[in-house]
C-alpha positions as CSV (number, residue, x, y, z in Angstrom):
1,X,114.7,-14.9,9.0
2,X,116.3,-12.2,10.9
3,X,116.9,-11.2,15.0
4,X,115.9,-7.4,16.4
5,X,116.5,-6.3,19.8
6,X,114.3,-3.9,21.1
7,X,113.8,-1.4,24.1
8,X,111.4,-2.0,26.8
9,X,111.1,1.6,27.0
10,X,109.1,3.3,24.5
11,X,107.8,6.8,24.7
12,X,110.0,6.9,28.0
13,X,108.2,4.1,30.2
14,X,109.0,0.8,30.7
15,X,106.5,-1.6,29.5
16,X,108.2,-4.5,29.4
17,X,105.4,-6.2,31.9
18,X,102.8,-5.5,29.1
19,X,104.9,-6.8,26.6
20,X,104.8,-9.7,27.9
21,X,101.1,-9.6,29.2
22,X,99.2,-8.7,26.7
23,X,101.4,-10.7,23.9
24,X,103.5,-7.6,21.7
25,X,105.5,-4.6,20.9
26,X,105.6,-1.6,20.6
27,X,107.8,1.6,19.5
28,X,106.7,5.4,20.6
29,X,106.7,8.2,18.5
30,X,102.4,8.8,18.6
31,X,101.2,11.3,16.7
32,X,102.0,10.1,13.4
33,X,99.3,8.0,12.5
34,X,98.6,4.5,11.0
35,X,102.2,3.7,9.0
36,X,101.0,0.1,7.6
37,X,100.5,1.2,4.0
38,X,103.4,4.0,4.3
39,X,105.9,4.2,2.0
40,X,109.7,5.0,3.0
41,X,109.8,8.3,1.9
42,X,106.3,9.7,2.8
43,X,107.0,8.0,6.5
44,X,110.3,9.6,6.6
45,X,108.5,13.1,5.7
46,X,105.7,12.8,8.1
47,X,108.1,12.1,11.4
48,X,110.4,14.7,10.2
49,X,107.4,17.0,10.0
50,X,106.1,15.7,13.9
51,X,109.4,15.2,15.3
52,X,111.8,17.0,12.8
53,X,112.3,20.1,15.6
54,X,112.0,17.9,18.6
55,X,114.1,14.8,18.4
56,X,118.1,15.0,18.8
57,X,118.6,13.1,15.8
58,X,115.6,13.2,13.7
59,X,117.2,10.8,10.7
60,X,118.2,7.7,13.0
61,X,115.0,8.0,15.0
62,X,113.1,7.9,11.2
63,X,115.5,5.3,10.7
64,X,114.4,2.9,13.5
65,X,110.5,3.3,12.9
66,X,111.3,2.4,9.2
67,X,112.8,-0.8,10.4
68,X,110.5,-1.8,12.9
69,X,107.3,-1.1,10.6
70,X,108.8,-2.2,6.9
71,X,112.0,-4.0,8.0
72,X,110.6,-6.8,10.6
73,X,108.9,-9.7,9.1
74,X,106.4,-12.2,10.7
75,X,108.3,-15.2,11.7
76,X,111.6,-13.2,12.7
77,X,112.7,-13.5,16.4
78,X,113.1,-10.5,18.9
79,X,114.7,-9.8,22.3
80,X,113.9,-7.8,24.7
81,X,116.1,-7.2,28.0
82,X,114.8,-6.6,31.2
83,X,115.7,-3.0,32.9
84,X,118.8,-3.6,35.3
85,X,118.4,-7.3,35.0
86,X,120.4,-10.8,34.0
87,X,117.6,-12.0,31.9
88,X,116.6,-10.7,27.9
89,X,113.1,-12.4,26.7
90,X,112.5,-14.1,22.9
91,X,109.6,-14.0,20.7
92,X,108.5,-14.9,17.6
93,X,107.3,-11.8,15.8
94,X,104.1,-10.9,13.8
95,X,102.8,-8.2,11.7
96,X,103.0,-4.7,12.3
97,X,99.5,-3.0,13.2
98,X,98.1,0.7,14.4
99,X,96.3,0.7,17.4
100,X,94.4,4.2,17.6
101,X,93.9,4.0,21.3
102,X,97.1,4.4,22.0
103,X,98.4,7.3,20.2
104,X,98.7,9.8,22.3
105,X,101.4,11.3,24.1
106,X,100.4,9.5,27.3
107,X,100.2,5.9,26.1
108,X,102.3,6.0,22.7
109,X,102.1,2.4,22.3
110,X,99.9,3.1,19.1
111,X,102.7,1.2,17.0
112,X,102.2,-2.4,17.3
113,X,103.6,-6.2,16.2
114,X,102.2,-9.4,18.2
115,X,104.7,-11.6,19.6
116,X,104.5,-15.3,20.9
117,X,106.7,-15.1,23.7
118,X,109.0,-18.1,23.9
119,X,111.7,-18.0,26.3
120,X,113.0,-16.3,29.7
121,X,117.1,-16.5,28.4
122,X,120.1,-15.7,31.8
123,X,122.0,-12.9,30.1
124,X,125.3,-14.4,31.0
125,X,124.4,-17.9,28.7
126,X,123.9,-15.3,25.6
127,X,127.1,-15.8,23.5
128,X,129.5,-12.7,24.1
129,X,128.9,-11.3,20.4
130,X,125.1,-11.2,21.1
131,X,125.6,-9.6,24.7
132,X,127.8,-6.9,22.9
133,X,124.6,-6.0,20.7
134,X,122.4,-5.5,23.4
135,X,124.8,-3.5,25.1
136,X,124.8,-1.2,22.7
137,X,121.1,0.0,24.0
138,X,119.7,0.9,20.4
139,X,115.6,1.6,20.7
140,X,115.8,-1.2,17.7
141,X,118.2,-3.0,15.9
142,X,118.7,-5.8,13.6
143,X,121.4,-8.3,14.9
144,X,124.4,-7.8,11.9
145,X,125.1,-11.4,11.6
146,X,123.0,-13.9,10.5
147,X,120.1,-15.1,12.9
148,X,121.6,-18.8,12.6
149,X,125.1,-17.3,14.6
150,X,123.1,-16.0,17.2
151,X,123.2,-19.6,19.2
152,X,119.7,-19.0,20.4
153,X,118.7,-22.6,18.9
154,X,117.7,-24.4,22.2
155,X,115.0,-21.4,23.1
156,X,113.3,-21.2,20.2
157,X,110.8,-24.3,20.5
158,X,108.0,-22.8,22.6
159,X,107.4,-24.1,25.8
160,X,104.4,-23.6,27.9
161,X,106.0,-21.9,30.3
162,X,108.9,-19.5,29.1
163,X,110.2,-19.6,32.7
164,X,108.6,-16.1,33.0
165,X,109.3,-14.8,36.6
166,X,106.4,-14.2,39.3
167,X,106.3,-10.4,38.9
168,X,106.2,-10.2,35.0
169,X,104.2,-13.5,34.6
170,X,101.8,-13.7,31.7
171,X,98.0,-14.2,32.9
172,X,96.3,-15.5,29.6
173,X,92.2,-16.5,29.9
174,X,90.7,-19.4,28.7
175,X,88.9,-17.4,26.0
176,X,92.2,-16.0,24.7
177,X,94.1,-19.5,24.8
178,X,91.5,-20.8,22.7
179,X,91.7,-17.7,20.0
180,X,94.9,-18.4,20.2
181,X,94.7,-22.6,19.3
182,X,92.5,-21.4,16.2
183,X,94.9,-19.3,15.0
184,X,97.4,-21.9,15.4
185,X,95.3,-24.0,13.7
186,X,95.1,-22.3,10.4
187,X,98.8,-21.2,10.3
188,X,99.2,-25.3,10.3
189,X,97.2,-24.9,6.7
190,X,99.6,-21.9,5.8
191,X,101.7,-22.4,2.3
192,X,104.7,-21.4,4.2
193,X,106.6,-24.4,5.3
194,X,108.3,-22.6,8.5
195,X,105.1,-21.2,9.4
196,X,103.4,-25.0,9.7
197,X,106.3,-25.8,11.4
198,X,106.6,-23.6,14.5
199,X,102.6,-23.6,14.5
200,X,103.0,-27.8,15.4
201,X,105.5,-27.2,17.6
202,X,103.1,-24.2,19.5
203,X,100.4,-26.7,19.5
204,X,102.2,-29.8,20.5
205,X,103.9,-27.8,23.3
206,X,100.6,-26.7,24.6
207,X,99.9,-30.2,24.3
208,X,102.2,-31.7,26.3
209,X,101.5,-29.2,29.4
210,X,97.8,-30.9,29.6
211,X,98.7,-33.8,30.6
């Protein structure tokens, strides 16, 4: 299990309030098509051939798609800061997918992973190792040490209310909380002991908020 950081800023706009609306994330870089079933090398040759002229550093921009679409794994956590802000969101990450109606240059949110959010974190309670790694203002990076060192253990249960402030407040449906339950549901039949686990701990918190 690993931690990322990502910017709330891809293709150049912050979307940090859809992030967290509509439940993922996303890198820019449209144009480039559906990378799911990509291999390293032919994903490497197809930016360089899109973005090869364009970008100021072609290889580490390759480098950071490569990561998010081949290096991220469902069940690892992510951060994600908010612009000129003292607070960094948490999620629990899912699988990469390709949305087609966003690749353009417009959008560029084609490049997808759902997220569970789980918690609204104050900056300054981050440990001052993990603070130095978001500084650093990477479009995505995997945190060096292991995930365990972050100190992030008392905001990774999810709660049913990830203290999400008024003007980037999740609005979920009825209809979407109950896709949501049924998924939860089957990841509680999943082989993968971890997976059963956070999936109780989802339900049960959602649980606990009805009554």
């Amino acid at each position: 299990m690993k931690l990322y950081q990502m910017s709330s800023r891809p293709n150049g706009t912050d979307r940090l309030a859809s992030f967290l609306e509509d439940n993922f994330v996303c890198i820019g870089w449209p144009g480039i098509g559906d990378l799911e079933h990509m291999g390293s090398e032919e994903l490497r040759k197809r930016f360089a051939a899109v973005y090869g002229k364009v970008s100021a550093d072609p290889d580490e921009a390759a480098a950071g798609v490569e990561l998010f679409v081949h290096g991220m794994r469902d069940g690892d956590y992510v951060l994600v800061a908010v612009e000129d802000g003292g607070y960094v969101y948490l999620g629990d990450l899912g699988d990469y997918f390709y949305d087609e109606r966003y690749d353009n240059e417009q959008d560029g949110m084609c490049h997808r992973r759902g997220v569970t959010w789980l918690s609204r974190i104050p900056r300054d309670e981050l440990n001052p190792a993990l603070r130095e790694w978001l500084n650093a203002g990477a479009a995505v990076s995997v945190y060096p040490l292991p995930a365990e060192e972050a100190g992030l253990g008392r905001w990774l249960i999810p709660t049913t209310e990830p203290q999400i402030s008024r003007t980037e407040r999740v609005r979920v449906d009825i209809k979407t909380i109950e896709e949501a339950l049924e998924v939860l549901k089957l990841a509680l039949r999943s082989e993968d002991p971890e997976r059963r686990e956070r999936a109780a701990a989802a339900i049960l918190g959602y649980a606990k908020g009805q009554y």
